[in-house]
N, C-alpha and C positions, 0 to 999 in steps of 0.2 A: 344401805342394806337394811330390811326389815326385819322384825322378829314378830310372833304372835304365841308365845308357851305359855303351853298349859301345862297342868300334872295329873297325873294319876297314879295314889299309891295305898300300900296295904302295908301291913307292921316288917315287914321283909323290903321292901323293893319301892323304890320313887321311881316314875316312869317321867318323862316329861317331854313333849311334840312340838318342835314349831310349825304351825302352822301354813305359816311363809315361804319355807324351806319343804314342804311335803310337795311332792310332783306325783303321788301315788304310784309308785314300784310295785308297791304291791308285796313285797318281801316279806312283810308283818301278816297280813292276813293270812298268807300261804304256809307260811308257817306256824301261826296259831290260829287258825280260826276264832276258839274260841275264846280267845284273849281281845284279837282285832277284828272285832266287826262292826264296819260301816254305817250296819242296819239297825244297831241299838243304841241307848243311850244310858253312860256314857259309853262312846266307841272305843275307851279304851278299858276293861276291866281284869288288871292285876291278880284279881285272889285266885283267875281261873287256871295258873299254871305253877307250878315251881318257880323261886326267881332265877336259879342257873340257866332253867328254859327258855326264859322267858328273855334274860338277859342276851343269850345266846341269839336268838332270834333278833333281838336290838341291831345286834352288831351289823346285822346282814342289811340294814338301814342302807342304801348307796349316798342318801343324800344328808345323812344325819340330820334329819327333823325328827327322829327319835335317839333319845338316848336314857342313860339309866344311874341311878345309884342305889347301890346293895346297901341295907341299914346295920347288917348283921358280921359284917365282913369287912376288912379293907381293901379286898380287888375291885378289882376296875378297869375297864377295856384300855386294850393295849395295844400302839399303834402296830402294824407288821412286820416282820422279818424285814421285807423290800417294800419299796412304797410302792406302787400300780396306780397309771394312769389309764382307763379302758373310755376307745372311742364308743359313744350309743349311737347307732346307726337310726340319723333322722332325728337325733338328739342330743344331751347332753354330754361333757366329757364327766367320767366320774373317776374322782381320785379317792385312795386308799391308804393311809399314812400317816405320819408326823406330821401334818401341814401348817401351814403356818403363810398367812395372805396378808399380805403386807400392801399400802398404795405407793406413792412416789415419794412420801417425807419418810419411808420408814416404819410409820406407825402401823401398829398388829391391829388389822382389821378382823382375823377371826382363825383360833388356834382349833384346830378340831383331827379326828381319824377322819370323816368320811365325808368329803362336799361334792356336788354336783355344781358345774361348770358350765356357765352360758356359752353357747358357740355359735347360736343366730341372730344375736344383735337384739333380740327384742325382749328380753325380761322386762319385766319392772322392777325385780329385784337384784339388777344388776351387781356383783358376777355372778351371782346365782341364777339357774334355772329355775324358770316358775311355771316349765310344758308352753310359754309362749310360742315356740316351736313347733306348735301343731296347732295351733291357729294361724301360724304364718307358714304355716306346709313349708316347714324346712328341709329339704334334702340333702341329703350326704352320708357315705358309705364310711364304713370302718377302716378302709385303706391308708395307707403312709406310705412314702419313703423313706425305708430302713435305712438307706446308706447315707442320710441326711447325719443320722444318729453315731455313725461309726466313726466320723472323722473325728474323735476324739476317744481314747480308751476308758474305761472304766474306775472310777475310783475308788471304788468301795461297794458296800449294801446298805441300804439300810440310812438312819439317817434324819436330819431334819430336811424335809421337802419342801423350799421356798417356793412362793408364789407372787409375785411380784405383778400389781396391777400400772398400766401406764394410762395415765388419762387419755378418753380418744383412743385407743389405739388396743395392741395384745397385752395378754396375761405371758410375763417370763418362766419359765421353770428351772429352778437352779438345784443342783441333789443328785444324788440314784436312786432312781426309777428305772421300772420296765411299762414301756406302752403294750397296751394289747389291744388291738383291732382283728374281729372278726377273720376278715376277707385277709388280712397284710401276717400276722398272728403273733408274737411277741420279744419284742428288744428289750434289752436291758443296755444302758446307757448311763453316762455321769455328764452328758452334754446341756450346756445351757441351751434353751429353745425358745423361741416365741409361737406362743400359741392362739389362731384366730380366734375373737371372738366378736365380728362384726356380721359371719355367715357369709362374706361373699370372697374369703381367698380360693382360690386355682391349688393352690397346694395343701388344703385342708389334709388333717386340724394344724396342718402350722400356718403362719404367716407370710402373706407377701405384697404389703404394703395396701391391698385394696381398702382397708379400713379410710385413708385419706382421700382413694376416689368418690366412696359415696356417704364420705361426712358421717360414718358413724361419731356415735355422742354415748359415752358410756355412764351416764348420770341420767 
């Protein structure tokens, strides 16, 4: 997984973007304009807002290639009540939460609230989304089977939300979480699940072995 951060900051507020990690959402500019804009340099300039505003507007980051530290204060963004995993229709899955990605030995590849999810097989920055996706005209709708999710009850809220990568193969999700898909619309669930990210399961976004028919490689 790559990284390319930068910073931008003023005597309130360190702002800082991976580069790697930005699929352009677009959530930073829409909400500050004139904070986030494209068109000037640098495209990111701090002193134009309050840091609470500006902060806030962070958070709304899906893929957390921005984020923030107050200089003035000891808060600091917190993960949510429920973690939330939402399908993007033609896109990535983006989670919301305590997360915490782990690969096959254990080791914490990357603790964060807010990552975006490869689920067509072709990032470069594998499990991250890097919009490969729309140069590989990925399709796929926001739809699930709910009752995948029910066969097991609820355990709680809230929570750390594992993510477990398998070489070759799905990302696990172990926790409570609620999925939300547009078209299907939203479960809340304590089930462990595998989740495709080869692009070509029949049961998307879960898994169902296709990743071994066409030799996905996740490295």
């Amino acid at each position: 997984m790559k990284e390319k951060i930068l910073s931008y900051e003023n005597e309130d507020i360190k702002v800082t973007w991976d580069l790697k990690r930005c699929i352009h959402a677009e959530e930073c500019v829409h909400g500050l304009p004139d904070v986030f804009d494209p068109n000037q340099k640098p495209w990111i300039q701090p002193e134009q807002a309050e840091a609470g505003d500006l902060a806030e507007v962070i958070e709304r980051c899906p893929t957390g290639a921005l984020h923030y530290e107050l200089k003035k204060t000891t808060e600091k963004e917190e993960a949510p009540e429920q973690n939330v995993i939402t399908i993007e229709k033609d896109g990535p899955i983006y989670i919301h939460g305590e997360v915490v990605i782990r690969d096959m030995d254990e080791n914490v590849v990357l603790k964060d609230t807010r990552v975006a999810m490869c689920r067509c097989g072709k990032s470069k920055n594998k499990p991250l989304c890097d919009n490969s996706h729309i140069e590989a005209e990925f399709k796929a709708d926001t739809s699930y089977n709910p009752e995948r999710l029910r066969t097991e009850p609820v355990n709680g809220k809230g929570g750390e939300l594992s993510i477990k990568l398998f070489d070759n193969a799905p990302f696990l999700v172990q926790g409570n979480y609620d999925l939300v898909g547009e078209e299907t619309g939203r479960e809340t669930c304590s089930k462990k699940m595998s989740f495709c990210r080869c692009g070509g399961s029949h049961t998307k976004p879960f898994c169902d072995g296709t990743h071994k028919k066409v030799g996905f490689v996740s490295d």
